[in-house]
C-alpha positions in Angstrom: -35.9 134.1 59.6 -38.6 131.3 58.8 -37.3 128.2 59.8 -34.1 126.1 60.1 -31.7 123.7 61.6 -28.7 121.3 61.8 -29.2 119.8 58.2 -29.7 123.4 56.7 -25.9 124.1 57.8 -24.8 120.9 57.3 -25.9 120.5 53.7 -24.5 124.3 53.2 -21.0 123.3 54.2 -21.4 120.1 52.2 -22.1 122.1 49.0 -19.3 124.5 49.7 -17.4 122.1 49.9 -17.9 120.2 46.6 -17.7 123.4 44.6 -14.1 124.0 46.3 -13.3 120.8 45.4 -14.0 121.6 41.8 -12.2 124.4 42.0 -9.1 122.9 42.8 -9.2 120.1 40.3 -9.6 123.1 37.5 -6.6 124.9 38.9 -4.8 121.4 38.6 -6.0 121.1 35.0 -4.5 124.3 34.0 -3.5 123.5 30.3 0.1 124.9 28.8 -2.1 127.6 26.8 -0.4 130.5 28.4 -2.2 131.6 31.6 -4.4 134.4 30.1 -6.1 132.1 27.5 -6.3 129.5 30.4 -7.4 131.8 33.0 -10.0 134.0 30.5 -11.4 130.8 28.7 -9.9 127.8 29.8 -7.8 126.9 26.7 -11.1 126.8 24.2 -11.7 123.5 25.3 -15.0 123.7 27.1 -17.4 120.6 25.6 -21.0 120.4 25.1 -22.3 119.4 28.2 -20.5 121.9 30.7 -20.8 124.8 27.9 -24.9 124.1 28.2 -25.0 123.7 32.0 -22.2 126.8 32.6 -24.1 128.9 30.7 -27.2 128.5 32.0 -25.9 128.6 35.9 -24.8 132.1 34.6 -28.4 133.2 33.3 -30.0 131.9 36.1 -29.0 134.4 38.6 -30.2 135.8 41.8 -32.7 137.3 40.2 -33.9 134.1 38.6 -34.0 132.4 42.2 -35.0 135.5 44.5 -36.1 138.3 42.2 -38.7 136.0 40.2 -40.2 134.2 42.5 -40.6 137.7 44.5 -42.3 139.2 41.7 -44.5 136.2 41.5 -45.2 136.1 45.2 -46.3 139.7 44.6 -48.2 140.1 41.7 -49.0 136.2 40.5 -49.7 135.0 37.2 -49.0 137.8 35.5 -45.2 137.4 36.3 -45.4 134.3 33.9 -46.2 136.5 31.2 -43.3 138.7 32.0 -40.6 135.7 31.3 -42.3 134.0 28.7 -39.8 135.1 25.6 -37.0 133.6 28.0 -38.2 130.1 26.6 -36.7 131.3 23.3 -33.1 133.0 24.3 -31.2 129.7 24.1 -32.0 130.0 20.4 -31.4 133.6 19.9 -28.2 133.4 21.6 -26.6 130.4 20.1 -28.0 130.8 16.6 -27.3 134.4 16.4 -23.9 134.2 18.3 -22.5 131.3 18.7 -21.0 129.7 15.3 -19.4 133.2 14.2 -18.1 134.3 17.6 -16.3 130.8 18.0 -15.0 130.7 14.5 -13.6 134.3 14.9 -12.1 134.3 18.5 -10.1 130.9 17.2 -9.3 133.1 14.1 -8.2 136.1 16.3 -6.9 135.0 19.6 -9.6 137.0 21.0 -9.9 136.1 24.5 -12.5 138.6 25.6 -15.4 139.9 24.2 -13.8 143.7 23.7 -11.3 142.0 22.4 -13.7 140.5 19.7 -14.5 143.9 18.7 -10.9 145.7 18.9 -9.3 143.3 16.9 -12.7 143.3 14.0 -12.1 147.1 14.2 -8.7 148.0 15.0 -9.3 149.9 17.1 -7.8 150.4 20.8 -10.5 153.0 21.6 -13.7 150.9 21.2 -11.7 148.1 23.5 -10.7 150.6 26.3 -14.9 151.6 26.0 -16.5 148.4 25.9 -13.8 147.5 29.4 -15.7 150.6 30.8 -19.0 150.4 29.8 -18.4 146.1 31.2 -16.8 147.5 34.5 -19.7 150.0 35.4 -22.7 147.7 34.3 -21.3 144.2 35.6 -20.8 145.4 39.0 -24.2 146.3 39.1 -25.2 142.7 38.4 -23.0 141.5 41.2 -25.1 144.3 43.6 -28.1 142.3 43.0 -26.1 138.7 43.1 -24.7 139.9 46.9 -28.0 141.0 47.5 -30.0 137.5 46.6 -27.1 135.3 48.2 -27.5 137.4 51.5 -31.3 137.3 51.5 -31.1 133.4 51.2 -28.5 133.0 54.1 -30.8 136.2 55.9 -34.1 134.0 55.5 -32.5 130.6 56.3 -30.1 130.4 58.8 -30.7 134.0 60.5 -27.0 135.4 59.3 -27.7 139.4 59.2 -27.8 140.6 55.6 -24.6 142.7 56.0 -22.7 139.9 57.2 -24.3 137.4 54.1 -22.9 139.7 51.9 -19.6 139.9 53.1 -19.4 136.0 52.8 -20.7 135.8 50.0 -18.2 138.4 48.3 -15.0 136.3 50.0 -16.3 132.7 49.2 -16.6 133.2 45.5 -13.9 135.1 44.8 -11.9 132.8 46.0 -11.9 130.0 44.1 -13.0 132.9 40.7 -9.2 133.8 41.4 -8.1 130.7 42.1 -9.1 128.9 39.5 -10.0 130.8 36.7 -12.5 130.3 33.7 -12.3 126.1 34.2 -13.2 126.6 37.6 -16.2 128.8 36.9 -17.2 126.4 34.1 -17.0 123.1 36.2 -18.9 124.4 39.4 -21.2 125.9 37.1 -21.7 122.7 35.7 -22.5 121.2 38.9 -24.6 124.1 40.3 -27.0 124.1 37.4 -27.3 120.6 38.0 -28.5 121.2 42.1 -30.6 124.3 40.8 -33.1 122.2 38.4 -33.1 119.0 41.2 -34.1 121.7 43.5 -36.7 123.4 41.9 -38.3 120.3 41.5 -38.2 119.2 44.4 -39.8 122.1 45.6 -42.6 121.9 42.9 -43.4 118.4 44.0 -43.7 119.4 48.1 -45.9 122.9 46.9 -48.1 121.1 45.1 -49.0 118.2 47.3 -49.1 120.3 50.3 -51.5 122.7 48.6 -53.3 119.4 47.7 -53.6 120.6 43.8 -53.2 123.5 41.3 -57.1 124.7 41.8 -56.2 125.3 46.0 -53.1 127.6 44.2 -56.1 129.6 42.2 -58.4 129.4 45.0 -56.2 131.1 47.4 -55.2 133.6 44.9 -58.9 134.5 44.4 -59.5 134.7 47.7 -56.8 137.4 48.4 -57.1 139.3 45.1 -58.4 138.5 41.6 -55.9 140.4 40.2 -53.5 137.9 41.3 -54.7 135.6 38.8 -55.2 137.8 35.8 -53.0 140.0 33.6 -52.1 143.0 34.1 -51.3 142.4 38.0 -51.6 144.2 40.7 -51.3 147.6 40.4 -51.0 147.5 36.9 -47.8 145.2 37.1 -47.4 144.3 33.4 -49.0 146.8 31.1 -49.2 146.0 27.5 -46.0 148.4 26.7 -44.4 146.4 29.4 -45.6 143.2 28.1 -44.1 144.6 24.5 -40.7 145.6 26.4 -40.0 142.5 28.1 -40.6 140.1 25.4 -38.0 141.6 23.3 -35.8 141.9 26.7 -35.5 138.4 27.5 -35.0 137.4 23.9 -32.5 139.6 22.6 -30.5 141.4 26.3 -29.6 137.3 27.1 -27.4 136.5 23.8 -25.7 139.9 24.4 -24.0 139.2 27.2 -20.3 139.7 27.4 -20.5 136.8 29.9 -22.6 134.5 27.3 -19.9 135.5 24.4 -17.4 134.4 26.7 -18.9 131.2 26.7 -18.6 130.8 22.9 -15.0 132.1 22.7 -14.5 129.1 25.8 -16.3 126.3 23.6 -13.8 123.1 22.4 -15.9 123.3 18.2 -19.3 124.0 16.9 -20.4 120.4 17.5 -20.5 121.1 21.1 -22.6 124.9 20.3 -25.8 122.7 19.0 -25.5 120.2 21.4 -25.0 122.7 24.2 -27.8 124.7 22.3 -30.3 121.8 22.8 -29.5 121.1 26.2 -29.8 124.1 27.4 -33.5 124.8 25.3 -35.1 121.9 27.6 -33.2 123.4 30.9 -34.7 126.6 30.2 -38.2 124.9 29.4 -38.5 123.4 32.8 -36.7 125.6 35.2 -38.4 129.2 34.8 -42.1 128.2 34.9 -40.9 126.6 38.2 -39.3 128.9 39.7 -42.0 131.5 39.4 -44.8 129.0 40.1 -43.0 128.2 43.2 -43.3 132.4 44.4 -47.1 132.2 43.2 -47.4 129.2 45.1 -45.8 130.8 48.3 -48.3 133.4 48.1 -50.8 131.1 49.4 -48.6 129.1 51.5 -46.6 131.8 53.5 -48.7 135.4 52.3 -46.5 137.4 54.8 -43.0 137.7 54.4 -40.9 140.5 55.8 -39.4 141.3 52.6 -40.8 140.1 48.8 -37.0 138.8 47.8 -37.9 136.0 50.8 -40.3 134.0 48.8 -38.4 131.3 47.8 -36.5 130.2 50.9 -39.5 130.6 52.9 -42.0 128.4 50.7 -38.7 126.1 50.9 -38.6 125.5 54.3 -42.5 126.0 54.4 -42.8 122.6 51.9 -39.8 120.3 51.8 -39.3 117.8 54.8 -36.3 119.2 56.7 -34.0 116.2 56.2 -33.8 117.9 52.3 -34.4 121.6 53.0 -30.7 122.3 53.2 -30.1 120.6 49.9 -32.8 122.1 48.2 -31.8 125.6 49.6 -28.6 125.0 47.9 -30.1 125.5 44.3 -30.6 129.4 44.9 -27.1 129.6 46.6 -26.3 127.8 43.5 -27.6 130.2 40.7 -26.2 133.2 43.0 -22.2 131.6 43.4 -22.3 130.5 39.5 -23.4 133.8 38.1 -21.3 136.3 41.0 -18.2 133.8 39.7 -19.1 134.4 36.0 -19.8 138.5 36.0 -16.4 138.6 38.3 -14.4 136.8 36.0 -16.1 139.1 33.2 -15.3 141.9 34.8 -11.7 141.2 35.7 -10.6 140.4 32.6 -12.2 144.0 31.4 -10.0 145.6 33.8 -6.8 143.3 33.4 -7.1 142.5 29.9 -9.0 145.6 28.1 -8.0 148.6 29.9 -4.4 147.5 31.2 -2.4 144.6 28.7 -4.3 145.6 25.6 -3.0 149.4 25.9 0.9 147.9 26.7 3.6 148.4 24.0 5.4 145.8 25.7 4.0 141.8 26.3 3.3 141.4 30.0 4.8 138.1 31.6 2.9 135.0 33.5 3.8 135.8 36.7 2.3 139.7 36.3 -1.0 138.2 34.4 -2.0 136.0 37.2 -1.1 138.7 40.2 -2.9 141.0 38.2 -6.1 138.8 36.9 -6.4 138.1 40.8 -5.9 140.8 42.1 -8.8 142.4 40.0 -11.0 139.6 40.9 -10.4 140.6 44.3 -10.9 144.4 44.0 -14.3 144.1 41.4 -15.4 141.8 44.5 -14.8 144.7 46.9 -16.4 147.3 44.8 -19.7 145.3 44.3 -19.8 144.3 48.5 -19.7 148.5 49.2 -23.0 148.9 47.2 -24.8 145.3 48.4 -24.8 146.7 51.8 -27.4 149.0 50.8 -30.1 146.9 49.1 -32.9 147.7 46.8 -36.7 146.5 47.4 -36.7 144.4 44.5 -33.6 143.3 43.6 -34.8 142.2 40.2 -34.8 145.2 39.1 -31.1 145.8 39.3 -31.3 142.3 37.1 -33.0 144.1 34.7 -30.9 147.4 34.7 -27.8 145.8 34.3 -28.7 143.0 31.5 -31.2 145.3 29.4 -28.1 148.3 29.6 -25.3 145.3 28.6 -27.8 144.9 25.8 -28.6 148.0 24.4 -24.9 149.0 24.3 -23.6 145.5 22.5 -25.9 143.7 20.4 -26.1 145.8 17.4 -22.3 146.6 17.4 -21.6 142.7 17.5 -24.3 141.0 15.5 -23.5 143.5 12.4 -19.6 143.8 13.3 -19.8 139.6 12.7 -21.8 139.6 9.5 -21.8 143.1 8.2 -18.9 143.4 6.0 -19.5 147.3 5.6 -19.6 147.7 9.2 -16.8 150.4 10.5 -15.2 151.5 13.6 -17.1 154.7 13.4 -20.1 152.5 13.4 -19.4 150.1 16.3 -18.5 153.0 18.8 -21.5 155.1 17.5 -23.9 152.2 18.4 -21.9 151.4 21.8 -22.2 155.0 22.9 -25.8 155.5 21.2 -27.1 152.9 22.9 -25.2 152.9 26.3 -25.8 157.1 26.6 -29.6 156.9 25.6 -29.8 154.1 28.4 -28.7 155.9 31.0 -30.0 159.1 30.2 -33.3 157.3 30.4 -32.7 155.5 33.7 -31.7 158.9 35.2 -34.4 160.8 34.0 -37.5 158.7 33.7 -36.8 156.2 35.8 -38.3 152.4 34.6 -40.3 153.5 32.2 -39.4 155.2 29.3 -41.2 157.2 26.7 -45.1 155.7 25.5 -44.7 153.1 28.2 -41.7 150.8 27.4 -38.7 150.0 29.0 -35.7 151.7 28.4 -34.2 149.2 26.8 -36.4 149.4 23.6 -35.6 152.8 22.7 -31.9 152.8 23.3 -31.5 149.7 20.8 -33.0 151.6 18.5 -31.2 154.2 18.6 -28.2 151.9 18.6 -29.0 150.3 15.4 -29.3 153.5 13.8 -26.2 155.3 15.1 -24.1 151.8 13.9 -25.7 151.6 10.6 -26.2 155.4 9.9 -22.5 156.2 11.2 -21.2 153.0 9.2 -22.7 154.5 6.0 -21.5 158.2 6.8 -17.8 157.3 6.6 -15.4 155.3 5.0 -15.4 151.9 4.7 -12.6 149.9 7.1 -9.5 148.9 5.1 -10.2 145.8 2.4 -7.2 143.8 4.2 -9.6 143.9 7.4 -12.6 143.4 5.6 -10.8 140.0 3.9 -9.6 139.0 6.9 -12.9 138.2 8.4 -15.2 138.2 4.9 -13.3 136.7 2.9 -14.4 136.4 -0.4 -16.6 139.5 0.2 
């Protein structure tokens, strides 16, 4: 614990309390869609402004708000390096996504993103294995959300970790369950709104209590040189590495099941390039923050008892303590929106995916919303088990879970949506291809992979060739399929 008082907890409770309050006026907006298209994307009525800020609450995770600023804390400038092709996902994501996905879930009734690619395939197989492959990697990602939350609450108001955790898992489950995908959307849109004020906030305080950027270099030169230069300490970011995460953060982020979500949510394509450009300046202010405000912290507080403490301590290190609890809000933010997102994600795999898409029979209302609940509930409980063990860095669980989601869905869905040859054989090659090869990887060479790189590189490759190589091998779908989403071709 660093530092912290009465207006910490006070403006903790305060912000818990707004995003309840949100909560409850989304459950009182449910629309007459039918609960699952209400409760998995809010009726497809999400505009421009809350699709920008939601999605971007969900990016900006734990990892973005503890993990980042750890790394930077650790190994300085290099880290800004490391995020630099983030500056270009909001573009990646929308333009490569966002139009098609939209059009086709409001073609298809799609509600989740393996249904996207059962219903483009017919296939029940490739729905029940995308669920899976959503269930196993998404709870990892909630792991490292648990993991940040508790280290903020650990660092600020002197909760033990195990305990941060727990409450972490209870409060944002319940108003996930309660409310559904409105509710995640509209607190989201209010949490990415306290994370930017925040981070600025902070900025400002660093900066004048350092009394200048060249006091920042100067107390980075003072402890190491290698703080200030590429690769890092210890060799952080190699040029394979350098190479691997550049193509990470610009191609694992529009491959989300949690950022396709988004598109199937959003009201028309106006709102997609409006949301688009929103969320480009977000992104263009917020991460060279963030991880300036770790560097930063090296020189203002150089010992910490663990790395993932960097940003709450240079928090309560700058800011005046009158606004510390409100600032400390915007990493509690990023955690609540993005733990709310993956849950609701991950629910729907297991309610939607595995259990009503395999039913002969339609399942009513009242079973949906026990069910979707219930799920929320027991995904919740699953991640708090493997929190209470945490990592050192828990960016790195960041990094397994969205580079894995990655490799195993973006060649499937970017050619299932504009390839018309494209085949079922295809789409579960790549799936498995890509999401075997990952894990194999992980498991037996750790971070990094063959020649240097991450993982991640060599198991989209491999993905792309298994879907285009198993696509060519077989038959092509049938031409009423083919129609129904080319037509014309």
């Amino acid at each position: 614990m660093y530092a912290a008082n009465t207006h910490v907890w006070f403006a903790f409770g305060v912000y818990l309390a707004v995003t309840f309050f949100f909560a409850y006026l989304a459950h009182r907006k449910a629309s007459k869609t039918g609960f699952m298209e209400d409760f998995f994307v809010a009726g497809r009525s999400i505009g421009p402004w809350v699709l920008g800020l939601t999605w971007i609450a969900t990016a900006a995770s734990g990892g973005t708000f503890i993990g980042s600023p750890a790394l930077g804390h650790t190994y300085g400038w290099s880290v800004m390096l490391w995020i630099c092709a983030y500056m270009v996902v909001a573009t990646t994501g929308f333009g490569l996504f966002g139009k098609r996905v939209a059009e086709l879930g409001r073609r298809t009734g799609a509600l989740t993103f393996p249904d996207l690619l059962r219903d483009r395939f017919e296939s029940q197989a490739i729905g029940t294995v995308s669920g899976v492959a959503i269930i196993i990697l998404y709870i990892a990602y909630l792991v490292a959300q648990y993991v940040a939350g508790a280290r903020v609450i650990e660092a600020v108001l002197g909760v033990p970790y195990q305990w941060g955790v727990l409450g972490f898992a209870v409060t944002v489950s319940l108003y996930t369950a309660y409310g559904g995908f409105r509710a995640v959307a509209w607190t989201d849109a209010f949490q990415a709104v306290v994370m930017l004020a925040g981070v600025l906030i902070t900025v400002f305080f660093a900066v004048r209590k350092l009394g200048g950027l060249q006091a920042v270099y100067d107390g980075l030169q003072a402890q190491s040189p290698d703080l200030l230069t590429a690769p890092g300490p210890d060799g952080f970011l190699s040029i394979p590495a350098a190479i691997s995460f550049f193509c990470v953060w610009a191609l694992a982020g529009p491959a989300q099941p949690s950022t396709i979500t988004r598109f199937l949510a959003c009201r028309d394509t106006r709102a997609l390039k409006r949301a688009c450009f929103l969320i480009g300046i977000y992104i263009m202010l917020l991460y060279p923050c963030v991880i300036g405000i770790g560097i930063m912290g090296r020189v203002i507080v150089p010992e910490l008892e663990v790395a993932d403490h960097a940003m709450p301590a240079t928090i309560l290190a700058v800011v005046p303590p009158a606004l510390a609890g409100f600032v400390l809000a915007a990493p509690l933010a990023a955690i609540m929106s993005t733990i709310s997102s993956f849950l609701l994600v991950t629910s729907s795999a297991l309610v939607r995916d595995l259990y009503e898409r395999n039913l002969t029979e339609p399942m009513s209302e009242k079973r949906a919303r026990n069910l979707s609940q219930l799920a929320t509930f027991v995904v919740a409980g699953a991640a708090l088990l493997f929190a209470l063990r945490p990592p050192d860095f828990l960016q790195y669980i960041v990094v397994f879970a969205g580079t894995g989601l990655a490799a195993t869905f973006f060649f499937p869905t970017i050619l299932g949506i504009y390839w018309p040859r494209m085949n079922k054989a295809g789409c579960m090659a790549g799936i498995l291809g890509g999401f075997g090869s990952f894990l194999l990887q992980y498991v037996t060479l750790g971070r990094i992979s063959f020649g240097g790189f991450d993982p991640f590189v060599w198991s989209m490759i491999i993905s792309c060739l298994s879907t285009v190589g198993a696509s060519w091998a077989t038959a092509p779908g049938p031409e009423s399929l083919r129609q129904r989403y080319f037509p014309g071709s």
